[in-house]
VOBA-1610 file (N, C-alpha, C; in pm, whole numbers, padded with zeros to 5 digits, always signed):
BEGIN
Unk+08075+07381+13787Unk+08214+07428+13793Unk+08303+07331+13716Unk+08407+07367+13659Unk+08479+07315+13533Unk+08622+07223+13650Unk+08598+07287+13742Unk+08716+07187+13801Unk+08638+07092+13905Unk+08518+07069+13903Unk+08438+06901+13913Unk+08472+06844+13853Unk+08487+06707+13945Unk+08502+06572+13863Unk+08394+06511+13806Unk+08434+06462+13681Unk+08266+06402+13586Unk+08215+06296+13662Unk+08156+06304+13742Unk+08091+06204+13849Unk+07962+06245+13891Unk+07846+06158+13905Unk+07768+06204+13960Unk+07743+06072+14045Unk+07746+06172+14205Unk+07713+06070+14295Unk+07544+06038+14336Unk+07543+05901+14353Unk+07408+05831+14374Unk+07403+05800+14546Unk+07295+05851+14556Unk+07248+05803+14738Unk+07153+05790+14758Unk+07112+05656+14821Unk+06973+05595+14823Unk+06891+05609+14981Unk+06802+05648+15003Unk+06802+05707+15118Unk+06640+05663+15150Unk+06612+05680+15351Unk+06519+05641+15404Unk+06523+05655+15538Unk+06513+05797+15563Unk+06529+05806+15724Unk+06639+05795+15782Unk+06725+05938+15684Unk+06870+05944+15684Unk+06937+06105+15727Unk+06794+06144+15838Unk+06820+06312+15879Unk+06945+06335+15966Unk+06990+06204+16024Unk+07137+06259+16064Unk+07278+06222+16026Unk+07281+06186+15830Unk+07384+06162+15792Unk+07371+06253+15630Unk+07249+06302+15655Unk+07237+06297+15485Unk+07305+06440+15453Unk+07266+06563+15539Unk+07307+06710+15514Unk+07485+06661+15541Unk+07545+06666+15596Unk+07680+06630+15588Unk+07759+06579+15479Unk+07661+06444+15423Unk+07736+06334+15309Unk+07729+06444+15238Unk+07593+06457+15188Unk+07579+06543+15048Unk+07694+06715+15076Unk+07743+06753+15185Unk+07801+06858+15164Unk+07929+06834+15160Unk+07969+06718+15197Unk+08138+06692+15119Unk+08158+06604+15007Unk+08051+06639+14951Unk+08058+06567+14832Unk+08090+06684+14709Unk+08122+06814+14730Unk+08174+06954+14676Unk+08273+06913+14535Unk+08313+06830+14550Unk+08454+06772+14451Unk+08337+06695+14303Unk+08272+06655+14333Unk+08145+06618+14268Unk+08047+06706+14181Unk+08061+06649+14006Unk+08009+06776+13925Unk+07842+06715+13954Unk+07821+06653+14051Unk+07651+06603+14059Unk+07623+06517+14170Unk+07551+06553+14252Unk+07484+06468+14392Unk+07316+06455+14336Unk+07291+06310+14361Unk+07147+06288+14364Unk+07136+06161+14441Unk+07028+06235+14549Unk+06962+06183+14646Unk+06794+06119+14627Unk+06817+05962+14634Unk+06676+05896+14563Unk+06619+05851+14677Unk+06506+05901+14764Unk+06443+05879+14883Unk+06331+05814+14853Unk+06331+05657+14986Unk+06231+05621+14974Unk+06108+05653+15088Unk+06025+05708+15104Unk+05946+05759+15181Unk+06019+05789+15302Unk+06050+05854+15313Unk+06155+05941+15446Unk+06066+06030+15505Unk+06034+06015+15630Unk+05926+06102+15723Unk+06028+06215+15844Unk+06128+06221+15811Unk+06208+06298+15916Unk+06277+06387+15853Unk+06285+06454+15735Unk+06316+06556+15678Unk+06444+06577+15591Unk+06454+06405+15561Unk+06574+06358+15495Unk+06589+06472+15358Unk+06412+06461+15278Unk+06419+06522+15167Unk+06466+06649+15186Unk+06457+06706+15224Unk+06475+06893+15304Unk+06588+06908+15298Unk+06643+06836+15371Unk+06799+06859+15437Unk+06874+06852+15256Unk+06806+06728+15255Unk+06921+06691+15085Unk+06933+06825+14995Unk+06780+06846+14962Unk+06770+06981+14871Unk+06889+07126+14937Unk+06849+07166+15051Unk+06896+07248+15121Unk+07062+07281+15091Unk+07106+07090+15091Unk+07249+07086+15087Unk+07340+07043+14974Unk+07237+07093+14857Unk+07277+07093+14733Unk+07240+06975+14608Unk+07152+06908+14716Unk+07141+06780+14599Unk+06987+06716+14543Unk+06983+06698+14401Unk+06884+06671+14358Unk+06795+06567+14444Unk+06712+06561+14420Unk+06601+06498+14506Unk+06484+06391+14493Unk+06509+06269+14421Unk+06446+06218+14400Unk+06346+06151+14482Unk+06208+06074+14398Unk+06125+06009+14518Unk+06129+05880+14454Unk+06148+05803+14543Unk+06103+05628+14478Unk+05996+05542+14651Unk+05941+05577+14678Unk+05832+05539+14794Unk+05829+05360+14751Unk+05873+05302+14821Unk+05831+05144+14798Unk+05933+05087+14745Unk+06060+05138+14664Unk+06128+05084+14634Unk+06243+05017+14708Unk+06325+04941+14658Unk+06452+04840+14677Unk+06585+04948+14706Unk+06678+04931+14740Unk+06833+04979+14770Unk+06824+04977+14604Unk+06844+04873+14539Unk+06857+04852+14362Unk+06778+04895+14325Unk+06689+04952+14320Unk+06556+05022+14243Unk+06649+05181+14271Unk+06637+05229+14389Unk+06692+05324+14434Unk+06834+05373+14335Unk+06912+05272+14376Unk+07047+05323+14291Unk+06997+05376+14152Unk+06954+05273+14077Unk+06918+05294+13948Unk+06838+05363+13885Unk+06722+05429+13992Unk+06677+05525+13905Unk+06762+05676+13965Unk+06855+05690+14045Unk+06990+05810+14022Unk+07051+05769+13893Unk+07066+05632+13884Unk+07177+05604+13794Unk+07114+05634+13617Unk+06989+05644+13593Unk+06931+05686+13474Unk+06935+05829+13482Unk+06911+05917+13587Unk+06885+06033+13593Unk+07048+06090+13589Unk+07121+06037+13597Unk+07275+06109+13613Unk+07336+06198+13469Unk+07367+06259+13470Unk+07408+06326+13381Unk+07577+06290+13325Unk+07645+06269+13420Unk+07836+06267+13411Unk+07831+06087+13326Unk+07899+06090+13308Unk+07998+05974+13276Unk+07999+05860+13371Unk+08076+05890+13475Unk+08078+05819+13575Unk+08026+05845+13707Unk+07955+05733+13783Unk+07872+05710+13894Unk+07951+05687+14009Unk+07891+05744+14138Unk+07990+05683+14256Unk+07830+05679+14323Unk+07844+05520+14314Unk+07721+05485+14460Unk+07757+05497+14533Unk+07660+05540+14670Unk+07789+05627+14765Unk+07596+05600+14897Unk+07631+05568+14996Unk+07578+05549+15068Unk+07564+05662+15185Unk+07466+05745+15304Unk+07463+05777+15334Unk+07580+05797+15450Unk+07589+05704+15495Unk+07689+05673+15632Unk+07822+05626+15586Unk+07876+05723+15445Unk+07961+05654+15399Unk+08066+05793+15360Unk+08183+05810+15349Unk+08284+05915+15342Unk+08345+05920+15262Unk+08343+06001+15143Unk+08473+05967+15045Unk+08605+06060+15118Unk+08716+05962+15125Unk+08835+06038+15203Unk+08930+06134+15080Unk+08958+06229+15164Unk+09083+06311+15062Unk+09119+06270+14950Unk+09196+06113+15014Unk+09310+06030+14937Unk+09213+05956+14833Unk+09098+05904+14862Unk+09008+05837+14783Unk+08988+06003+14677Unk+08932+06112+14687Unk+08909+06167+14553Unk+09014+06234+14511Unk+09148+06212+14546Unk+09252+06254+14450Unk+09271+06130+14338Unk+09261+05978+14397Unk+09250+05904+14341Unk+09182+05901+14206Unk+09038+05934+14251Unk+08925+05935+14134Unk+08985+06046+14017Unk+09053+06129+14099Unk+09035+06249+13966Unk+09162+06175+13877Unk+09234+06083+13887Unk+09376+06006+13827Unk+09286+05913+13700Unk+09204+05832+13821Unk+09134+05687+13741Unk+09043+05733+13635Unk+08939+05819+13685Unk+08862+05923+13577Unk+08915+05942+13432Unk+09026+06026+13502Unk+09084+06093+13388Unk+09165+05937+13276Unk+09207+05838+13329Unk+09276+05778+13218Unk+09225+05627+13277Unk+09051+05627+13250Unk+09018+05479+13281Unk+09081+05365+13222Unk+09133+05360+13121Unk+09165+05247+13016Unk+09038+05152+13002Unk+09080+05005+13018Unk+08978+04961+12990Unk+08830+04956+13043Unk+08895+04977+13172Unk+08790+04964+13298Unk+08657+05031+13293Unk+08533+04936+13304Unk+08415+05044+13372Unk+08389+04999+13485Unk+08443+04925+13566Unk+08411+04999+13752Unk+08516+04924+13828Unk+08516+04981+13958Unk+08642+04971+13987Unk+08551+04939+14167Unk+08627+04841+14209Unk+08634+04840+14397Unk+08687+04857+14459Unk+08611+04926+14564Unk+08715+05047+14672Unk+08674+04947+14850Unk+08807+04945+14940Unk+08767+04888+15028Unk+08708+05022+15133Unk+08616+04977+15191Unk+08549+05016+15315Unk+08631+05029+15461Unk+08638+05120+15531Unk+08705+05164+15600Unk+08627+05184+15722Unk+08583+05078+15776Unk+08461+05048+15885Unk+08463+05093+16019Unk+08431+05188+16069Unk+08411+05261+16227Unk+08314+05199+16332Unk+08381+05134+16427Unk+08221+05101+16484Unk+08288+05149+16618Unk+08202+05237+16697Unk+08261+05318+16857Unk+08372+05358+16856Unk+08381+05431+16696Unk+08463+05502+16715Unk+08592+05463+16705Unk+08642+05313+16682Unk+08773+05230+16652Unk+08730+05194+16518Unk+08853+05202+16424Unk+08872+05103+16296Unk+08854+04943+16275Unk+08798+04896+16278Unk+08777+04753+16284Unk+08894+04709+16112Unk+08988+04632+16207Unk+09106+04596+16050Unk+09073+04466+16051Unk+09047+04383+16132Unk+09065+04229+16133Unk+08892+04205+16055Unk+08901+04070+16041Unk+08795+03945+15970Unk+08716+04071+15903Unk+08599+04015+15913Unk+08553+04054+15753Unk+08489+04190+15689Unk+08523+04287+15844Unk+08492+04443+15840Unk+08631+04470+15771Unk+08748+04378+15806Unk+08858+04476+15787Unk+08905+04417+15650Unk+08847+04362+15521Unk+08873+04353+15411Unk+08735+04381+15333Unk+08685+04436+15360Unk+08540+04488+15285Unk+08539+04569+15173Unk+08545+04495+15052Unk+08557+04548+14924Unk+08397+04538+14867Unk+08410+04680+14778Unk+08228+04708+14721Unk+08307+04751+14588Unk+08191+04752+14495Unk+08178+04790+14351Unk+08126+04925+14385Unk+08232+05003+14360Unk+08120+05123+14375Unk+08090+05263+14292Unk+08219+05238+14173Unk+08256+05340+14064Unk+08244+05287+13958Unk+08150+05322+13882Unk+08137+05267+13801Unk+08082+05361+13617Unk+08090+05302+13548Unk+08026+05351+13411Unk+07902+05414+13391Unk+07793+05449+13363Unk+07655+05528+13346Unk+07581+05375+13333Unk+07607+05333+13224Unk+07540+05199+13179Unk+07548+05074+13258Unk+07569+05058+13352Unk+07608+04974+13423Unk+07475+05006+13561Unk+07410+04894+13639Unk+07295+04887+13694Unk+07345+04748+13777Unk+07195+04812+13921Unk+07221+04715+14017Unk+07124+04578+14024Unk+07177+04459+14081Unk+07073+04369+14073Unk+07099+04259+14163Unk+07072+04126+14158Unk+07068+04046+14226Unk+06948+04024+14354Unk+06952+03849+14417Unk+06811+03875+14459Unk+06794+03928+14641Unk+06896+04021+14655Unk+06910+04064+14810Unk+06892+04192+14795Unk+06770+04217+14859Unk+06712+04359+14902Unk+06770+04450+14971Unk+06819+04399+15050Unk+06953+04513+15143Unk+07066+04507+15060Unk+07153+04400+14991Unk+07241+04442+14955Unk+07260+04390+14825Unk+07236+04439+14721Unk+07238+04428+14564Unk+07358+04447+14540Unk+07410+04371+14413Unk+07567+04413+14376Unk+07534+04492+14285Unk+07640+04539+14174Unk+07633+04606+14076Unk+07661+04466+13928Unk+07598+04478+13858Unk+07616+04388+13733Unk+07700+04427+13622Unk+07816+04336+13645Unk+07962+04353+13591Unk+08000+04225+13472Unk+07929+04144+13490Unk+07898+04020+13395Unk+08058+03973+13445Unk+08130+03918+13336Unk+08287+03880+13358Unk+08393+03967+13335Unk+08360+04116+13327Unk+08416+04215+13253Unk+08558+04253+13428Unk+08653+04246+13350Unk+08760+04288+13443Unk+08725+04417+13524Unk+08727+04397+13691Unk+08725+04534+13784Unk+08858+04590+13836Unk+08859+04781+13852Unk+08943+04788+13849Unk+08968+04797+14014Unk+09077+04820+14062Unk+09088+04825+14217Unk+09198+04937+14265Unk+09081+05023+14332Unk+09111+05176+14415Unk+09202+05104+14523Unk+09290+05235+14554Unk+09407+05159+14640Unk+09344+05300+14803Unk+09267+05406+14773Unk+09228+05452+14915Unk+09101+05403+14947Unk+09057+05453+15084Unk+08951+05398+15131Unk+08824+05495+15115Unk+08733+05428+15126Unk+08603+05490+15162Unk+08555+05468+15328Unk+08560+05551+15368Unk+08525+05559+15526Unk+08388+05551+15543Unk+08316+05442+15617Unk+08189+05381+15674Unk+08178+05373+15831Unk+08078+05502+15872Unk+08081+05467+16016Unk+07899+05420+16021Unk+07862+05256+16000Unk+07731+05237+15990Unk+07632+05245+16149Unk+07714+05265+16232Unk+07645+05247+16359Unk+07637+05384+16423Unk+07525+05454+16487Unk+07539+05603+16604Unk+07564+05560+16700Unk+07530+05427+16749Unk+07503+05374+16899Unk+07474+05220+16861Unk+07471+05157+16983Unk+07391+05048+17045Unk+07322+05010+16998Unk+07204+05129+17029Unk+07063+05107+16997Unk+07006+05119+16805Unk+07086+05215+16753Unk+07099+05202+16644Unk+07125+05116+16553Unk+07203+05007+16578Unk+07293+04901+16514Unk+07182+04821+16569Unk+07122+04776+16673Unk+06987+04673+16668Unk+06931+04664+16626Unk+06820+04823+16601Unk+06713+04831+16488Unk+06792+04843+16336Unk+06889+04866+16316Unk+06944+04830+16175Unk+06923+04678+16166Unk+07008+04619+16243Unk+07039+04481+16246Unk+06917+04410+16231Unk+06776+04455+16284Unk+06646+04403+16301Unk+06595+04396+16167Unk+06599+04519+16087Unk+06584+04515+16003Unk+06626+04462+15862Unk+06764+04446+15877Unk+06799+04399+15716Unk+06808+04213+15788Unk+06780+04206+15922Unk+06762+04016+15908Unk+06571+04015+15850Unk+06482+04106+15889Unk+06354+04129+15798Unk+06350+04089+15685Unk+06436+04187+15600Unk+06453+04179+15447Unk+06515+04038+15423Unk+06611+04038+15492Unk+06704+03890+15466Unk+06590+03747+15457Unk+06488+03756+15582Unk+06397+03667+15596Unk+06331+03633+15491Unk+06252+03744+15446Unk+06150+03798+15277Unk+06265+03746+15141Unk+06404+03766+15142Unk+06439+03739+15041Unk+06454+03560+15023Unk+06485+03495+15165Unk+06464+03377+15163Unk+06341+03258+15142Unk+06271+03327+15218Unk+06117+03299+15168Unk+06084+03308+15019Unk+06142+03407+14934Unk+06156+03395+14781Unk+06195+03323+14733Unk+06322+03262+14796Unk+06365+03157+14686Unk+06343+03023+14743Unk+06250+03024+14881Unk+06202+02891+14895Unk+06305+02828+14966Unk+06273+02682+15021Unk+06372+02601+15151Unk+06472+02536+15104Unk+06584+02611+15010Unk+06666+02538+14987Unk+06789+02588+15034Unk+06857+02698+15147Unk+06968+02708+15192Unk+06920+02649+15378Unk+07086+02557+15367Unk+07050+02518+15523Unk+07057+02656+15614Unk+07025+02575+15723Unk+06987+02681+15888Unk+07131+02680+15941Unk+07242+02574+15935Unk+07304+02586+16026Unk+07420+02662+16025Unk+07438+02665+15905Unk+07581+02741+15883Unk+07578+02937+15921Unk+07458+02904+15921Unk+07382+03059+15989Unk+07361+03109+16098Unk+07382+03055+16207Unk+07357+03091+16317Unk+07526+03055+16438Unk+07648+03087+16310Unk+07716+03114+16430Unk+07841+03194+16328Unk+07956+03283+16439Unk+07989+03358+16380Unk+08149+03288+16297Unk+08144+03369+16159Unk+08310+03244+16129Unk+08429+03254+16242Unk+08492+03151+16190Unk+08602+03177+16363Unk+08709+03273+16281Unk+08689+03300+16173Unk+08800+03451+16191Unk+08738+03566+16212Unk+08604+03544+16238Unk+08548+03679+16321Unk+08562+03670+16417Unk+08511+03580+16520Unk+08552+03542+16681Unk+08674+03603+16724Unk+08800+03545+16595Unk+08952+03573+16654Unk+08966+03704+16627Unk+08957+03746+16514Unk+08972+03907+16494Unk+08942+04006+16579Unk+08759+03987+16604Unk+08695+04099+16698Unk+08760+04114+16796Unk+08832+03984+16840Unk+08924+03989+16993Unk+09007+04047+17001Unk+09097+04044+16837Unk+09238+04121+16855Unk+09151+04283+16829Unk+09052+04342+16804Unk+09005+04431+16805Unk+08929+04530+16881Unk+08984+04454+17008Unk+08939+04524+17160Unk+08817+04529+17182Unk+08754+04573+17280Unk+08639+04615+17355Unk+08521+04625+17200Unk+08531+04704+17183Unk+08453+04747+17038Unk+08440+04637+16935Unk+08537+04552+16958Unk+08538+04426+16853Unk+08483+04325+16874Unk+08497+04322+17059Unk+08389+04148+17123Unk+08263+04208+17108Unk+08208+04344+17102Unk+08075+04386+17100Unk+07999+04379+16980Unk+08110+04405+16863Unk+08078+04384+16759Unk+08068+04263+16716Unk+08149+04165+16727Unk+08130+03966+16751Unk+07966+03929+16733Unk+08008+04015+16879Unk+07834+03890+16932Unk+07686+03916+16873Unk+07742+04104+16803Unk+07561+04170+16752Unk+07600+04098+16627Unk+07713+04082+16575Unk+07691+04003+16427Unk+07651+03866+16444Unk+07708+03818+16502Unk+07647+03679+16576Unk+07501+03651+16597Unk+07410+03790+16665Unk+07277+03781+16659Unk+07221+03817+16568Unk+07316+03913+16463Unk+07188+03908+16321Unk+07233+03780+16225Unk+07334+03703+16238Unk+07372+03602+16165Unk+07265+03520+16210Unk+07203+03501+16323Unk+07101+03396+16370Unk+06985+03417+16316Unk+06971+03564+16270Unk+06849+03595+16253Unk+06819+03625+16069Unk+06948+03629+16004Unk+06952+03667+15855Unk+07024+03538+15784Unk+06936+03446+15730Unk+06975+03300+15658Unk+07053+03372+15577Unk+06980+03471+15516Unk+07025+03506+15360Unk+07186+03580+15392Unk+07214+03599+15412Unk+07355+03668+15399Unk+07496+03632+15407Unk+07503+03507+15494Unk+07659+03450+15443Unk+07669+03394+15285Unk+07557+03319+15221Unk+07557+03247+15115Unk+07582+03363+14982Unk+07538+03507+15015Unk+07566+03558+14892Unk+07715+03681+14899Unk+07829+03605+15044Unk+07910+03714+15078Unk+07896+03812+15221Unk+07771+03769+15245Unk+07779+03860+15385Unk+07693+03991+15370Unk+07706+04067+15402Unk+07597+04232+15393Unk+07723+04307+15308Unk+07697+04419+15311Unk+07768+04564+15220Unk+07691+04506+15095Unk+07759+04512+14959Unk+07735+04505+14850Unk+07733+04329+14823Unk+07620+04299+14862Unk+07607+04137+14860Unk+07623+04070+14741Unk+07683+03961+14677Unk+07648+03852+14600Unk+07596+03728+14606Unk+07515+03692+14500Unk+07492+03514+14460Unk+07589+03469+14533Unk+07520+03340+14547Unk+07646+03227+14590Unk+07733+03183+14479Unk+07840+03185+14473Unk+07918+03141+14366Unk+07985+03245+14252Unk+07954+03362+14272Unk+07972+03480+14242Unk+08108+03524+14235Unk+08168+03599+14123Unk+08330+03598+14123Unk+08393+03714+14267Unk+08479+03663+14307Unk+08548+03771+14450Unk+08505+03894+14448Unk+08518+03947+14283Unk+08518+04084+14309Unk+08336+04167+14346Unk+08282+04058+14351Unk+08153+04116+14370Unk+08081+04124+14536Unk+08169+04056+14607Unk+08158+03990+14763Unk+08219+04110+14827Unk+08129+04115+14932Unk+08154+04224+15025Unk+08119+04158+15142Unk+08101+04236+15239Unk+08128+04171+15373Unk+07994+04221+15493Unk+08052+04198+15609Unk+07970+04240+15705Unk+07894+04406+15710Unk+07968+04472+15712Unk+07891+04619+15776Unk+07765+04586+15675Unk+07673+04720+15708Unk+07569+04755+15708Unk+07559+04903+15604
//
């Protein structure tokens, strides 16, 4: 359809049967959805096809392996990595169809994250400034050495910055947010073990004190959220040093590539 926006969205997927038929169906504003699954046993692939979107397989691969082979297969101009448990709002694709249309110099631009956890907005510490790379050029690819959370490779090239949000509700439950949490301190473990014993232990195992203070001013939902970040911080070396989780960076890495806590 001629009134799609030249975008084709990328979603990297793995046992994503109760977010994936939804994402991919408000993604309508979108002249292209492709869904790159890595061995998904619950009918992730099904649902995707069903609900309009190409279907890739990558079995064994990385989050960055994932993005990038949507991101070769895309057809549009411009890419929106776009995560399962993740919302593009109203205000965010009236936006796109503005920036699209008269990029100037820019090839990618960061949009902040708009983080749900039980159902409250988390605004304070480091859920509530969570900026990702997430629009970006065709030619442009993901990398870095964190398996859960790869940035996008922007070299020193100026990013541009979306003023709506992208809505992220990464948690169903409790129990959900544990075995997440279990898992990317896994990966976190494996990526440290890669680069060998050279980041300390300690700065890892407690939470910053503008998370402590924040979660507090963030009610019930916010001390709960504190303490599970607190236990995957004990359990994931790798993730304050390159920015925290979302769209992770190197240590030393320019602002615009640092993202934060969620998942």
């Amino acid at each position: 359809m001629s009134d799609r926006l030249p975008l084709s969205v990328v979603i990297p997927v793995r046992n994503e049967a109760g977010h994936i038929e939804a994402c991919v169906r408000h993604l309508g504003r979108a002249a292209e959805v492709i869904v790159v699954d890595n061995g998904s046993t619950d009918g992730t692939r099904e649902l995707a096809r069903a609900a309009g979107a190409t279907v890739l397989e990558e079995p064994g691969g990385t989050i960055a392996s994932q993005r990038n082979t949507g991101i070769a297969a895309a057809r549009e101009r411009w890419v929106l990595a776009l995560d399962a448990d993740e919302r593009v709002t109203p205000e965010l694709w009236d936006e796109l169809v503005r920036v699209l249309a008269s990029p100037g110099s820019h090839r990618a631009w960061r949009v902040r994250r708009r983080n749900m956890y039980l159902g409250m907005e988390q605004k304070r510490g480091r859920w509530g400034r969570d900026w990702v790379t997430r629009v970006f050029a065709r030619e442009l690819r993901f990398g870095g050495a964190s398996t859960a959370h790869p940035y996008l490779e922007t070299g020193d090239e100026p990013i541009g910055t979306l003023q709506a949000p992208l809505d992220h509700e990464p948690y169903r439950d409790l129990r959900h947010q544990l075995e997440k949490m279990e898992r990317y301190a896994r990966w976190g473990a494996e990526d440290l073990g890669k680069r060998g014993p050279r980041d300390g232990t300690a700065a890892h195992l407690r939470l910053p004190a503008d998370g402590r203070r924040h979660r507090a001013l963030d009610g019930g939902a916010g001390r709960a959220l504190a303490g599970r970040v607190a236990h995957r911080q004990h359990g994931d070396g790798a993730g304050r040093g390159r920015g925290g989780c979302g769209d992770g960076a190197p240590a030393g890495a320019p602002a615009h590539r640092v993202a934060s806590p969620p998942q």
